[in-house]
C-alpha positions in Angstrom: 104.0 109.7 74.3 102.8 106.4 75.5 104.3 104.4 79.0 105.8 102.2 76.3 107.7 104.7 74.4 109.2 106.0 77.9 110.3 102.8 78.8 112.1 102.2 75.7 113.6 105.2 75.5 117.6 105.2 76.5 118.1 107.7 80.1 120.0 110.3 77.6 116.8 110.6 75.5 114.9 110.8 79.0 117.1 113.5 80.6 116.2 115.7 77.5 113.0 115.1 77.5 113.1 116.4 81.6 115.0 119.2 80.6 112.7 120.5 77.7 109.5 120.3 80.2 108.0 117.6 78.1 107.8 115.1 81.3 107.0 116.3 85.1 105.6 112.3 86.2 107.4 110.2 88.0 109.9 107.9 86.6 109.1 104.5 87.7 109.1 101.6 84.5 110.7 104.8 82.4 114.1 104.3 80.2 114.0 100.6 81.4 117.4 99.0 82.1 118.6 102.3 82.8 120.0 103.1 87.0 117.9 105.9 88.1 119.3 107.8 91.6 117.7 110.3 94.4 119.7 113.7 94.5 119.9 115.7 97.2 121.9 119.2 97.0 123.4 120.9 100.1 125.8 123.8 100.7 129.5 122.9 100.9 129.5 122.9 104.2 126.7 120.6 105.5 128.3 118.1 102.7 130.8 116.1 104.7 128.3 115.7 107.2 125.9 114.5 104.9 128.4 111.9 103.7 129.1 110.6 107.0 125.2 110.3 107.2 125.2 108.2 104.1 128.1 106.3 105.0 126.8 105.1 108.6 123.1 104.5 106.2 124.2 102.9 103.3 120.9 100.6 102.9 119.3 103.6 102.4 121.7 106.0 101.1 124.0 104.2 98.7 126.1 106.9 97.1 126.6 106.9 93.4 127.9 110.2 92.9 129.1 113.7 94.5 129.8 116.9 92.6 132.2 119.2 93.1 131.0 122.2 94.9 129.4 124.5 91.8 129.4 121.6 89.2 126.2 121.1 88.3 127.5 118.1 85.8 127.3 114.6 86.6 130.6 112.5 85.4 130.5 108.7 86.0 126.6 107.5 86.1 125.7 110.3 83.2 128.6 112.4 81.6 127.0 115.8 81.1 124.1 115.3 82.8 122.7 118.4 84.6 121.4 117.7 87.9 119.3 121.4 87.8 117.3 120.4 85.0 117.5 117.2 84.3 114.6 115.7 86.7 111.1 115.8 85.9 110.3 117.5 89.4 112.5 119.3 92.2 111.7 120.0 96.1 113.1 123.2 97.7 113.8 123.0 101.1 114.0 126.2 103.7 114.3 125.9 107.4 113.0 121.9 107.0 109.9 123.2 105.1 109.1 122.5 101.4 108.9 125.7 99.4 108.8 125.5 96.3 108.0 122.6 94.0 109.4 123.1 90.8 111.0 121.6 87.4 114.4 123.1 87.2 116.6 124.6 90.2 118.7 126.5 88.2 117.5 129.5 90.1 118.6 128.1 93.4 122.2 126.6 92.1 125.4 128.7 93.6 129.4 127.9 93.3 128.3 126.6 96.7 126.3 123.7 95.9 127.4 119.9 95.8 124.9 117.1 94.5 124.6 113.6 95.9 123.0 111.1 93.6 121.8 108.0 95.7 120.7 105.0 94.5 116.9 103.7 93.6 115.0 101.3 93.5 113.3 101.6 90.4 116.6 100.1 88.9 116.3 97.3 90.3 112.7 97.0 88.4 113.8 96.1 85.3 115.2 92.7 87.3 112.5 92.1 88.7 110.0 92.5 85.6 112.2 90.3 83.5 112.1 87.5 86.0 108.1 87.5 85.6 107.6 89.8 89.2 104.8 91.9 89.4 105.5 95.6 90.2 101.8 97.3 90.9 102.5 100.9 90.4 103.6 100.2 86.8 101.1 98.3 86.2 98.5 100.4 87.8 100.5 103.9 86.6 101.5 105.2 89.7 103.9 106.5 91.9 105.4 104.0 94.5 104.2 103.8 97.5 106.6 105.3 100.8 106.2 105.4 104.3 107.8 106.5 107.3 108.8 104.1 109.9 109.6 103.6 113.7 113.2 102.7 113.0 115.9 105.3 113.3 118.9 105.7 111.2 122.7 106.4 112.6 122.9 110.2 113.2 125.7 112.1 111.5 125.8 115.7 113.2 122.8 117.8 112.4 121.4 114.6 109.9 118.5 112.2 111.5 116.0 110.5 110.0 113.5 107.6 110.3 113.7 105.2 107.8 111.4 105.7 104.6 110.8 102.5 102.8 109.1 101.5 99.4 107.1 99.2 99.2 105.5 96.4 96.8 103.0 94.2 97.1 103.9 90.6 96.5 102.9 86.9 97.1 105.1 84.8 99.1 106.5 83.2 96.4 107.1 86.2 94.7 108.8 88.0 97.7 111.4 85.7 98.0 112.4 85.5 94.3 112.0 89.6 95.1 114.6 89.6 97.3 116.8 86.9 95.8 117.0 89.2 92.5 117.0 92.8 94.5 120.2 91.3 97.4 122.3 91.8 94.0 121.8 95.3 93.8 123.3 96.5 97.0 123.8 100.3 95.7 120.1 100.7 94.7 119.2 99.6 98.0 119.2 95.5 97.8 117.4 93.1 99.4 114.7 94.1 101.5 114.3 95.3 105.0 110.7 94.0 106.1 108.3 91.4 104.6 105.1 91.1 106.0 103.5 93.2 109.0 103.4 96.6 108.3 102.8 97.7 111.9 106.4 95.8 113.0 108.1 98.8 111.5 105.5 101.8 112.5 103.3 101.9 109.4 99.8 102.0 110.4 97.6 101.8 107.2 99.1 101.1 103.9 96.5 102.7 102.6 97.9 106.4 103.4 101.2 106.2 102.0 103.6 109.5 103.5 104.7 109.9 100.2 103.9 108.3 96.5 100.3 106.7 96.0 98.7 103.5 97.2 98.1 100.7 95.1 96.2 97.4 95.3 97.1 94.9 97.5 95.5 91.3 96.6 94.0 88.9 99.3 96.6 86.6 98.7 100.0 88.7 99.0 102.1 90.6 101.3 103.7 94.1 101.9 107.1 93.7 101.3 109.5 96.7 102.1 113.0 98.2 100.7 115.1 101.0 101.7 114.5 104.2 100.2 116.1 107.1 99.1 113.2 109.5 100.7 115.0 109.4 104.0 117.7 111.6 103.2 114.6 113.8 102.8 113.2 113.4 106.2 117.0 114.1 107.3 116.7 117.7 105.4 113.3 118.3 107.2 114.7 117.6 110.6 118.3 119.7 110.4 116.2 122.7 109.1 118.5 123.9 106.9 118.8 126.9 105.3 118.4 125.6 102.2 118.2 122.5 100.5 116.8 120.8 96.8 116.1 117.3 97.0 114.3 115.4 93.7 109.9 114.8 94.1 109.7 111.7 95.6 109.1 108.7 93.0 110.7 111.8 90.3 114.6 110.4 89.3 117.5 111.2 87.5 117.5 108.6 85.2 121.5 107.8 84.3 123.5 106.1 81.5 124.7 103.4 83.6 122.7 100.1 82.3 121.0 98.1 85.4 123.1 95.2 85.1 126.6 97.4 85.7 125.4 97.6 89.5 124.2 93.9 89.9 126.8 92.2 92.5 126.2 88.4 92.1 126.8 86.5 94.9 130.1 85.2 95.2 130.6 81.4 95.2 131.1 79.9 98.6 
């Protein structure tokens, strides 16, 4: 199936196509116009905790659904969507080390579990491709680029984390029609955090992303940074708990919810 077939497909057509083992990639430029989230799935009893870490880091962790402990179902951004198959690619964390890497986690789901979808930037994409923005990793067929920085996020018990941010490469122009379009998408992460010098925020050589693959940066543009939902991950690795699934990085659920149902104009002054 061709990059344009994904991306016109609708994200019930793509959760199938997830759950049948028919794509493992990740999901950037896929089931365009659809909201795509994180997940991360905990234990009942490191979940409040890890909603009070989302809470006090929203730019990075905007909530857009919780299970119930054992429900494997998503309701509102996906009725009937299974969160244990229904990503191309899974992470299994023990102790804060990654285990297993896998394509369904039905094998590690227990009346125990809750799932957190978070927001993503890839929804916000779609914006940004129908204003005329470039977005290199589509356009180069890659995974985004991610990096660790020096900034820390609030702590909520046993959850800290550095801030992981996305980023793409932009000219000035560009950037600040970026973050004009992107500010309107507060729950997928909004505007962005950084434009320009990498090394303000920790990040030595763009080159070496921490997670995701580089891409080409051209003489005339900058780096410009968003929030990202890989920091819940760093969070995971940190508390060392027993267990713990989180998606691939760059490796969504892709939802039913259309793009524009998030967007949050600016209200009039």
């Amino acid at each position: 199936m061709s990059q344009q077939d994904r991306a016109a497909m609708t994200g019930r057509q793509f959760r199938a196509l997830c759950r049948s083992g028919e794509f493992t990639g990740p999901t950037a430029g896929v089931a365009r116009g659809f909201v795509q989230a994180n997940l991360v799935v905990l234990t009942a009893d490191t979940a409040e905790e890890f909603r009070t870490f989302c809470r006090l880091n929203p730019k990075p962790c905007p909530l857009l659904e919780v299970t119930s402990p054992g429900d494997y179902e998503t309701r509102s951004i996906a009725p009937c969507g299974d969160v244990r198959a229904d990503l191309p690619r899974y992470r299994v964390y023990r102790q804060g080390q990654c285990t297993e890497r896998t394509a369904s986690i039905e094998p590690f789901w227990t009346d125990d579990s809750v799932a957190f979808l978070i927001g993503c930037s890839f929804t916000f994409e779609s914006a940004l491709l129908r204003a005329g923005l470039p977005v290199r990793h589509i356009d180069e067929n890659r995974n985004v680029p991610m990096y660790r920085t020096n900034i820390e996020c609030r702590s909520a018990g046993r959850f800290t984390a550095p801030l992981v941010v996305s980023m793409r490469p932009m000219t000035p122009a560009h950037a600040g029609e970026a973050a004009r379009i992107t500010a309107e998408y507060p729950r997928v992460h909004g505007d962005p955090m950084h434009i320009g010098d990498p090394a303000a925020i920790g990040i030595v050589d763009l080159s070496l992303p921490d997670y995701g693959d580089a891409v080409t940066i051209h003489p005339d543009e900058i780096p410009v940074f968003w929030a990202c939902g890989v920091t819940p991950m760093e969070a995971i690795i940190r508390a060392e708990l027993a267990l713990a699934v989180t998606h691939e990085p760059g490796h969504m659920f892709v939802a039913d919810l259309h793009d524009q149902s998030l967007r949050e104009p600016p209200q009039a002054q």
